[in-house]
C-alpha positions in Angstrom: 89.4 -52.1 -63.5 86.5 -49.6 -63.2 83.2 -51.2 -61.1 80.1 -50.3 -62.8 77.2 -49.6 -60.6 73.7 -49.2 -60.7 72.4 -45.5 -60.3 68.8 -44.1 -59.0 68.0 -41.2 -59.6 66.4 -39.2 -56.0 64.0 -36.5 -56.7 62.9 -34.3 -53.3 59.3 -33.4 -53.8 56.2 -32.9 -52.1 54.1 -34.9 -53.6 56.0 -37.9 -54.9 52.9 -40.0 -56.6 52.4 -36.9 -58.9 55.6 -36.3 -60.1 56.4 -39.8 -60.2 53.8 -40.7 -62.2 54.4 -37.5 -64.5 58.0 -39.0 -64.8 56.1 -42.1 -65.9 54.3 -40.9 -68.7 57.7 -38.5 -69.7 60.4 -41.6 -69.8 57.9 -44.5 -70.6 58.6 -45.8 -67.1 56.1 -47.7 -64.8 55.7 -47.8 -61.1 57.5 -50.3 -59.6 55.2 -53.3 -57.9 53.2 -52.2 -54.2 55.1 -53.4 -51.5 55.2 -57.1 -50.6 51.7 -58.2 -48.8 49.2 -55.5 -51.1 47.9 -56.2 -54.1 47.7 -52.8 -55.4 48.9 -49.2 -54.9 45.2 -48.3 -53.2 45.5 -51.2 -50.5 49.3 -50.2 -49.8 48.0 -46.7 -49.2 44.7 -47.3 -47.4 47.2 -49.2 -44.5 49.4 -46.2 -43.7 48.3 -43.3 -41.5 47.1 -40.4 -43.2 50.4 -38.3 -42.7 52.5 -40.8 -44.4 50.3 -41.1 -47.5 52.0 -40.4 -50.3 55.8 -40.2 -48.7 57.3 -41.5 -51.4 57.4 -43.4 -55.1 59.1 -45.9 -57.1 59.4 -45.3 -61.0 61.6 -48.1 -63.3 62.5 -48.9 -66.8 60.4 -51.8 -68.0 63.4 -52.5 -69.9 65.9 -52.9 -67.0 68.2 -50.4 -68.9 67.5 -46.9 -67.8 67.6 -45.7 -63.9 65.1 -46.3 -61.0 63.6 -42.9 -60.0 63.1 -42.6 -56.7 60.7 -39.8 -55.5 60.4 -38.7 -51.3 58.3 -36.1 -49.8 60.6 -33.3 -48.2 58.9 -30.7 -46.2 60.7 -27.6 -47.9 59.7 -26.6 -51.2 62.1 -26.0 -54.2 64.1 -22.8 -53.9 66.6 -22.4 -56.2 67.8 -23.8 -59.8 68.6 -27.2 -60.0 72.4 -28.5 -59.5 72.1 -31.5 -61.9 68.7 -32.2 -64.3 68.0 -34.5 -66.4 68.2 -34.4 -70.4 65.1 -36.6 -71.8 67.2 -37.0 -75.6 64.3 -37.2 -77.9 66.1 -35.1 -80.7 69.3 -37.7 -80.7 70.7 -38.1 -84.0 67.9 -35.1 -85.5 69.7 -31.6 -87.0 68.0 -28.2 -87.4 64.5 -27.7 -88.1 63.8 -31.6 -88.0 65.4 -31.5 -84.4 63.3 -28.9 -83.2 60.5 -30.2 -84.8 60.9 -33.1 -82.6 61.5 -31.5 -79.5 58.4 -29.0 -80.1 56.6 -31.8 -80.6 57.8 -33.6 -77.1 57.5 -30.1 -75.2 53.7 -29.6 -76.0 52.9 -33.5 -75.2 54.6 -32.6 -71.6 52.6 -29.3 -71.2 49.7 -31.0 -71.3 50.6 -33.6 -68.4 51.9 -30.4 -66.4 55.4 -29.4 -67.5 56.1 -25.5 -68.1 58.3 -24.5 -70.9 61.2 -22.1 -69.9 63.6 -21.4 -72.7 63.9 -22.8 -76.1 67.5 -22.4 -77.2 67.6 -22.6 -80.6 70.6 -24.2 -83.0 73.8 -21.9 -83.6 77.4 -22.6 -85.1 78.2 -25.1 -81.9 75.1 -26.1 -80.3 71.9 -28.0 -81.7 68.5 -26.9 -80.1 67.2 -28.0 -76.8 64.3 -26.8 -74.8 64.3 -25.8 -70.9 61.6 -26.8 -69.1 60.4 -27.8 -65.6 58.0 -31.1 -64.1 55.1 -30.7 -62.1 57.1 -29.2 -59.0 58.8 -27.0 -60.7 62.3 -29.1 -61.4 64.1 -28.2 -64.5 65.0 -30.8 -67.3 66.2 -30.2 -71.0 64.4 -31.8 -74.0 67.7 -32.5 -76.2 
């Protein structure tokens, strides 16, 4: 019998508030609660010494059903293509010009919180659309 288990989802940044909270306003997600003993975010922060400000960032569904997105400060920046991404699916279900309609739609909200479009593949005989783009640090993801 297979075990299911929980996944989270690690991304290596340098600033993990900022693309955490970009991540945020992508999935629909929320940061998770400040640590035990803060109220907020602000008093969490204001505890730590400056250098570890900002070392890392908690992201979850509200809903429980998607994965927690965890986000840590690495000191090297990003220097080659990604070896897995994620695929935000905003065009499930949609075909042709509907479909990209959608995921046009998606890509232009994301530019303006930061993202950068890379390549818009559009619909052939075996493939529906999807667009290539990249977060705030330069990580690649798919609109599909």
């Amino acid at each position: 019998m297979t075990v299911i288990r929980q996944v989270q989802v690690t991304f290596d940044c340098a600033s993990p508030e900022r693309v955490g909270r970009f991540w945020c306003e992508v999935l629909g997600y929320v940061p998770t609660p400040p640590p035990q003993g803060f109220a907020s975010w602000e008093e969490y922060t204001a505890s730590q010494a400056p250098e570890d400000r900002d070392s890392w960032f908690v992201a979850k569904d509200p809903s429980g059903a998607g994965p927690r997105l965890y986000f840590q400060r690495v000191p090297e920046g990003k220097s080659v293509k990604n070896r897995v991404h994620l695929d935000v699916r905003v065009g499930t279900g949609l075909v042709g010009d509907e479909r990209l309609a959608a995921l046009t739609a998606e890509s232009e909200r994301l530019v303006a919180l930061g993202a950068v479009v890379g390549q818009v593949l559009y619909a052939d005989e075996e493939n529906e659309s999807c667009i290539n783009m990249r977060d705030v640090e330069g990580n690649e993801f798919c609109l599909d």
